[in-house]
N, C-alpha and C positions, 0 to 999 in steps of 0.2 A: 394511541400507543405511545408510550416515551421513549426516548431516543433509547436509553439500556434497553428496551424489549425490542425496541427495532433493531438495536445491534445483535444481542443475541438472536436476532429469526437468521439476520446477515450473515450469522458465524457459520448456525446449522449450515442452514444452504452450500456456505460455501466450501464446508469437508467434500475432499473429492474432486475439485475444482483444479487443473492443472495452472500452474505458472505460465504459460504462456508466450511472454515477451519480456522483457525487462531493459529499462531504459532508463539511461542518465540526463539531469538536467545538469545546471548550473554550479557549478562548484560538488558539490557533494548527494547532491539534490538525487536521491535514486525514485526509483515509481516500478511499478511489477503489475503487469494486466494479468488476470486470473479470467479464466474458464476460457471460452472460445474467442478466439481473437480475429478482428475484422479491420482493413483497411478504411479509412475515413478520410476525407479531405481535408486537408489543412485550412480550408478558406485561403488560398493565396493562389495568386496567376500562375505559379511556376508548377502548377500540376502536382505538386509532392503530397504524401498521404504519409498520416500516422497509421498506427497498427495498436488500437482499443479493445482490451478484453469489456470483458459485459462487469468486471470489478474492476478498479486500479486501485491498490493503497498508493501513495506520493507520501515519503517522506523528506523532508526541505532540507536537515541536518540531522547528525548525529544519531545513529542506526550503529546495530552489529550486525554479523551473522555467524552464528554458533553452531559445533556439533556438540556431541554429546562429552568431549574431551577439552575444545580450547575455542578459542575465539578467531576463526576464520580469518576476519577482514573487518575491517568498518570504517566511517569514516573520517578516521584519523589515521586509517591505514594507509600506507605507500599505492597507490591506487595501481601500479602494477599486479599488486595482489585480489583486486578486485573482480576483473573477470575470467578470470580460471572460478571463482566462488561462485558466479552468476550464471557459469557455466552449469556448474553443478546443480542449481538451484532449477533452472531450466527444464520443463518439463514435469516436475515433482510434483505430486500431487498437497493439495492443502489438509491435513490434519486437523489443524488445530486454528483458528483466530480466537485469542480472546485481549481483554484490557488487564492493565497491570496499573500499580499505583495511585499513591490520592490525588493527583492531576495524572488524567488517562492518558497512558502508551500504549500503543498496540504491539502485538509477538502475533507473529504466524508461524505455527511450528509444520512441517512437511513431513510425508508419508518417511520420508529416509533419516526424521531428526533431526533434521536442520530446523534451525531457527532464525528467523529476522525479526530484531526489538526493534523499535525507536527506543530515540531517551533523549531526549531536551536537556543541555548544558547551558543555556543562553537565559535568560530572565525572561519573564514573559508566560507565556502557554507553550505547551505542546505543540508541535507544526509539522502534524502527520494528518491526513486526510485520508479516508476511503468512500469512493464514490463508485454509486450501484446504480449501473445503468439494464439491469435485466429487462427491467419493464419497457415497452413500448408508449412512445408521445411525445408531442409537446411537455417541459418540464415534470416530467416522469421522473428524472434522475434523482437521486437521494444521495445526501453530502456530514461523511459524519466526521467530525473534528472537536475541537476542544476550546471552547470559550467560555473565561471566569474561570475556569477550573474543572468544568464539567465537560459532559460528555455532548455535544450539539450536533444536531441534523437539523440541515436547512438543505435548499434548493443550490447551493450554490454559487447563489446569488449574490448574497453578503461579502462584504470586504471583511480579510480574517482583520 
């Protein structure tokens, strides 16, 4: 299977799938776990756990989130305005994932409209990721991002 037919099985699958959790990294850094969401141990002594949907997309920079009139939030926005938006997003069911552009960005559009792009401003690739941990195992997970230009599914393993 190549990684566009892997993605498209990814997309089907995951209409229907709620938002879950959503959570910031580093700077700008947003990630959104989709479908049923489960605590997971951080690997660290202090006991503390993540909260892992069975999907995450991670995008690193530069994302919006749109309704059908204007541009929500993003991040270039004042990040006060950002989670009243995240709020909103919360819960929403997945509609739509698909890719956009001659170097791949991902849109997830939700049952209410709402939209979340990436879009790389920086040189370089894409540095959105979605990783589908449905399956059970040992390196089971499947990792799909953007290298050279195209659309890549590896294990994860790989340094972007």
């Amino acid at each position: 299977m190549t990684p566009a037919e892997a993605f498209e099985a990814l997309a089907g699958a995951l209409r229907g799938l709620p938002i879950g959790h959503i959570w910031r990294g580093y700077g700008s850094a947003l990630f959104l776990e989709l479908g049923f969401v489960s605590e997971v141990p951080r690997g660290t002594r202090d006991g503390k756990t993540w909260l892992l949907g069975q999907v995450t997309l991670g995008i690193e920079w530069s994302w919006r989130i749109e309704d059908a009139t204007a541009i929500c939030c993003g991040s270039w926005s004042d990040e006060a305005l950002w989670e009243p938006v995240f709020e909103q997003l919360l819960g929403t069911r997945i509609a739509q994932c698909t890719l956009f552009g001659a170097l791949p960005e991902v849109a997830l559009t939700t049952d209410t409209g709402m939209r979340l792009l990436s879009f790389s401003t920086t040189d370089g690739q894409p540095r959105w990721h979605l990783v589908d941990r449905r399956e059970e195992g040992e390196g089971a997970d499947r990792w799909f991002s953007v290298r050279n230009g195209k659309l890549h599914l590896g294990d994860g393993s790989e340094a972007a």
